[in-house]
C-alpha positions as CSV (number, residue, x, y, z in Angstrom):
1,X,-1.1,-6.0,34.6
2,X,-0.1,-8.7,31.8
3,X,-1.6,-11.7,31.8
4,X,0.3,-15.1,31.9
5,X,2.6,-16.2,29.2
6,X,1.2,-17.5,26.2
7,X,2.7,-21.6,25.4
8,X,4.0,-20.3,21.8
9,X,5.9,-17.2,23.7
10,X,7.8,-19.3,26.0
11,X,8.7,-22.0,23.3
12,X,9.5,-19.5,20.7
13,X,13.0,-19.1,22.5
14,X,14.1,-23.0,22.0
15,X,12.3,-22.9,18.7
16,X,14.3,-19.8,17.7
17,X,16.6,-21.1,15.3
18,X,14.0,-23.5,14.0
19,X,11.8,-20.6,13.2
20,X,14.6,-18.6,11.6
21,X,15.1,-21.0,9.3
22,X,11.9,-21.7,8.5
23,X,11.1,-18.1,7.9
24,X,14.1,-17.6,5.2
25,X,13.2,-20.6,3.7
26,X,9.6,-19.1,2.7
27,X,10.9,-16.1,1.9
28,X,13.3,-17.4,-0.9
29,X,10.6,-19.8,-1.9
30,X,7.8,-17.5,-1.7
31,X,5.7,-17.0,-5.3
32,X,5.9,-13.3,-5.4
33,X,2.2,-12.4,-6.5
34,X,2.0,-8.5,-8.2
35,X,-0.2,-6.7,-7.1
36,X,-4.1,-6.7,-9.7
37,X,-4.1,-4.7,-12.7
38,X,-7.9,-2.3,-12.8
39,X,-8.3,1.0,-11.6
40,X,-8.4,1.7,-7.7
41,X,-11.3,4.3,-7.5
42,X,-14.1,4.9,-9.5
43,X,-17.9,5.5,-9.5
44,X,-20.7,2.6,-10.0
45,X,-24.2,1.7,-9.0
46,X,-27.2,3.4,-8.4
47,X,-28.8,4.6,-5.5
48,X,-28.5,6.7,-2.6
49,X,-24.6,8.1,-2.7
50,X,-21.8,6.4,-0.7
51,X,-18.5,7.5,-0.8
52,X,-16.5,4.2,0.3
53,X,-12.6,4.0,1.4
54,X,-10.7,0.8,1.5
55,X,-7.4,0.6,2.8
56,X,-4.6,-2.0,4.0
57,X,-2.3,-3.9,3.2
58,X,-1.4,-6.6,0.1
59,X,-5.0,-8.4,1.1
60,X,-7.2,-5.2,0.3
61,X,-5.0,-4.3,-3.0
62,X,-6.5,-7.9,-3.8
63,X,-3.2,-9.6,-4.0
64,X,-4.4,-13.4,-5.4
65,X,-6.3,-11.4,-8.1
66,X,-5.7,-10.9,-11.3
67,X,-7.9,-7.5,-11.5
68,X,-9.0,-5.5,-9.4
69,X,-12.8,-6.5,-10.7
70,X,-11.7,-10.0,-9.2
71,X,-10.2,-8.8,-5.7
72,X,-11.8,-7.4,-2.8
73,X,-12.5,-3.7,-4.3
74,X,-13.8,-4.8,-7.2
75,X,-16.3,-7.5,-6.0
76,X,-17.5,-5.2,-3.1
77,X,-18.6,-2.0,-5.1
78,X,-20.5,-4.5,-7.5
79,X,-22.3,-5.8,-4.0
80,X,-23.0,-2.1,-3.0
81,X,-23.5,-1.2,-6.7
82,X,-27.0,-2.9,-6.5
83,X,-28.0,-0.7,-3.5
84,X,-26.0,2.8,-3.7
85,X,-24.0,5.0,-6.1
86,X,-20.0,3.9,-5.0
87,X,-17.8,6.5,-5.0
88,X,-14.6,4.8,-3.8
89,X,-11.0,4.5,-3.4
90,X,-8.5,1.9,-2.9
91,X,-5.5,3.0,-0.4
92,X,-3.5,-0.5,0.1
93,X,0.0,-1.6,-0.5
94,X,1.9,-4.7,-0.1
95,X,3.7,-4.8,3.4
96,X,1.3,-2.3,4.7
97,X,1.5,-2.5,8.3
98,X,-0.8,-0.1,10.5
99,X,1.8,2.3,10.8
100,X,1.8,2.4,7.2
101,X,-1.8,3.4,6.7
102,X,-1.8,5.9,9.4
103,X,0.7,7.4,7.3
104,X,-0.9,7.0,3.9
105,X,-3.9,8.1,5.0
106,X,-3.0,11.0,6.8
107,X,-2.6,12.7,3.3
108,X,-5.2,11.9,1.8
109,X,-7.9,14.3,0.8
110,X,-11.4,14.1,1.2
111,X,-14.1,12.7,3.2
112,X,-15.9,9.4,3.2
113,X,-19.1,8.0,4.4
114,X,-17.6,4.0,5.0
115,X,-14.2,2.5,5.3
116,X,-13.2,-1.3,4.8
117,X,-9.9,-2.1,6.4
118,X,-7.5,-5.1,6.0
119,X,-4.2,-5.0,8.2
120,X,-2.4,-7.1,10.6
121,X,-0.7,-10.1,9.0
122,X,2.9,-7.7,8.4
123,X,2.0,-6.2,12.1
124,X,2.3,-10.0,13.1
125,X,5.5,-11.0,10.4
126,X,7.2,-7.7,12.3
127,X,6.6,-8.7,15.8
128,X,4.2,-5.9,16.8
129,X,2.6,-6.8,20.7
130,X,-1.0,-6.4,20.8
131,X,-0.7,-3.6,23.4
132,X,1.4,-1.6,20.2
133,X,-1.5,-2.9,17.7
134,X,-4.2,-1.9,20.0
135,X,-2.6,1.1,20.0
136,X,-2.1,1.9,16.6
137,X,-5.8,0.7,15.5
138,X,-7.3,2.9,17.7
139,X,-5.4,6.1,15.9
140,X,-6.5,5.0,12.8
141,X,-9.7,4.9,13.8
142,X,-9.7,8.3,15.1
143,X,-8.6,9.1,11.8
144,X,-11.2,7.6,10.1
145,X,-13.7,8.8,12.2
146,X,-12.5,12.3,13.3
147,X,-10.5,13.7,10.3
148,X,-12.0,11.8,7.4
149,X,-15.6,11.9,8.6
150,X,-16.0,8.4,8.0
151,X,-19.5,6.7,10.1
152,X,-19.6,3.5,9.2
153,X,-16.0,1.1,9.8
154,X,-15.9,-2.7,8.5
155,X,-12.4,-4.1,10.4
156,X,-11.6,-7.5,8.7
157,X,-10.2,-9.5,11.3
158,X,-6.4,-10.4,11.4
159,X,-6.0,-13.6,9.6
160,X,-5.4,-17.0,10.9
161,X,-2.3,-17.6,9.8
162,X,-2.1,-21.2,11.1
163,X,-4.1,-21.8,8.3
164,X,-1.5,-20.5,5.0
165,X,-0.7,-22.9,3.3
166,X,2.4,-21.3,2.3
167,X,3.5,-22.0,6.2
168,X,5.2,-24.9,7.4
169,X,5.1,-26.2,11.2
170,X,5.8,-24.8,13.8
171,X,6.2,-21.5,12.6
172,X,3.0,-21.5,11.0
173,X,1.3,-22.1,14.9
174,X,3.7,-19.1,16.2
175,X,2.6,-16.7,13.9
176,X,-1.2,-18.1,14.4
177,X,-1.3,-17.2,18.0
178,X,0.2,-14.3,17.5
179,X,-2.1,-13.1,15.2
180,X,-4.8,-14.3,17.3
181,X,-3.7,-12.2,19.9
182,X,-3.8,-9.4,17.6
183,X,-7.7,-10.1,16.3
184,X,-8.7,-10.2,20.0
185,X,-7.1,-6.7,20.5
186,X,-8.5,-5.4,17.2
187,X,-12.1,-6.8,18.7
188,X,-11.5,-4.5,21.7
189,X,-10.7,-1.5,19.4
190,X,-13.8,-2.1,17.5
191,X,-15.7,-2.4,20.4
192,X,-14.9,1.0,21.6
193,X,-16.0,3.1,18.8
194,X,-19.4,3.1,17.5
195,X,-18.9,3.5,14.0
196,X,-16.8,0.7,13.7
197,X,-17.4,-3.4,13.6
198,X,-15.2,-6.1,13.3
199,X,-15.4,-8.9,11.0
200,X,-14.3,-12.4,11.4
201,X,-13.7,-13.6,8.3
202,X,-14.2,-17.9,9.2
203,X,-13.4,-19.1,5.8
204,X,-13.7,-22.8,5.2
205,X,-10.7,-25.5,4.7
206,X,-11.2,-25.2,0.5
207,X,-8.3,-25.2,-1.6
208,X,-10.0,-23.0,-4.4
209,X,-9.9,-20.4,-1.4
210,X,-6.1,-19.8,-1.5
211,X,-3.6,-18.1,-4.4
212,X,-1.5,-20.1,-5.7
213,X,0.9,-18.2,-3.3
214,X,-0.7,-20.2,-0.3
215,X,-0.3,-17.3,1.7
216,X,-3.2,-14.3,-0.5
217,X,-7.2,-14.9,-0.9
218,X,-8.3,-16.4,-4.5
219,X,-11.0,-14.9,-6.5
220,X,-13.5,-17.4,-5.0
221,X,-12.2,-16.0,-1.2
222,X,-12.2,-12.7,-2.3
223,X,-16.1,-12.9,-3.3
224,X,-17.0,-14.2,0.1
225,X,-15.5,-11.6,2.0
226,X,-16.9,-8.7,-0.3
227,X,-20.8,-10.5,0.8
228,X,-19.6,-10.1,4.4
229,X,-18.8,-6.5,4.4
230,X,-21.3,-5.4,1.6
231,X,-23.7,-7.3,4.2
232,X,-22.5,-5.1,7.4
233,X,-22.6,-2.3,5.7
234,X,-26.3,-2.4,4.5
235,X,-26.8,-3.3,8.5
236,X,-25.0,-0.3,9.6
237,X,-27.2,1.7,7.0
């Protein structure tokens, strides 16, 4: 059965118009950040061979980045560099949404030995429940796992997007407990597959940590999430 509803649910009804407004207002405002320049696959390191995958949304094309050496692919494979031989491949796109991916990835060719993925702030923006995001993170992870051969899954936790600057009150604490919702869900997803772990990505209240966007990772963010995962994957391994 559902549980009780949430206090943000019930208010978003009054608050409607409030949060309309609010929402076109960032929109038209927004700084519109391309995505890096750099090649998105390569080979590097040296080591035993890993074939590595990363794939989402505007977050894991490394949005906030001027190259893709700064952003999230660039930064991890030098991590992994010092311990394997990368093979790897970026598959992310601004807007992506886990629908997307499914789709993206489902013509893909090849097979890979790790995947990072990024998704969930557009599953939030386009009002996607948690029962529909549960649901569509555990198909990509049969993907992963069953058609792409993948045994060793990083899930970066859905953002908390209370904490964009870019966002104004109180849409910024709608859109936080909804995407909290969300990262508990993904938890449970992650929890059910043994390949896979979930990453909560806790970063501190630093403004060197945000684009100038106030809504990507910087540079700075960008290198403290590649540790994390470069970290869990070398515990996986």
């Amino acid at each position: 059965m559902p549980g009780p509803i949430a206090a943000d649910q019930i208010l978003r009804v009054p608050l409607l118009p409030l949060l309309a407004a609010q929402g076109l207002s960032v929109r038209r405002n927004a700084q519109l950040l391309p995505e890096p320049t750099g090649p998105r696959e390569g080979r590097e390191g040296r080591g035993p061979r890993l074939r590595l995958l990363i794939a989402g949304d505007s977050s894991a094309a490394g949005v906030g980045a001027g190259t893709q050496k700064q952003a999230l692919s660039g930064q991890l494979v030098r991590q992994l560099g010092k311990h394997y031989t990368v093979e790897w491949r970026l598959e992310a796109t601004t807007g992506h949404t886990t629908r997307d991916t499914i789709e993206r990835l489902q013509n893909i060719e090849g097979r890979y030995d790790v995947a990072v993925t990024a998704l969930g702030v557009n599953d939030v923006t386009r009002a996607v429940t948690k029962a529909q995001f549960v649901h569509r993170q555990t198909r990509l992870l049969k993907l992963l796992t069953e058609t792409l051969g993948i045994r060793r899954i990083v899930l970066t936790g859905v953002p908390q997007m209370h904490r964009f600057p870019a966002l104004p009150q109180p849409l910024a604490w709608v859109l936080g407990r909804q995407a909290g919702r969300l990262d508990h869900g993904l938890q449970q997803v992650a929890a059910s597959f043994t390949q896979a772990r979930h990453l909560s990505l806790d970063l501190p209240d630093d403004p060197a940590l945000a684009a100038p966007d106030g809504y990507h990772p910087s540079p700075k963010a960008y290198a403290i999430w590649a540790e994390e995962v470069a970290q869990i994957i070398r515990d996986q391994g």
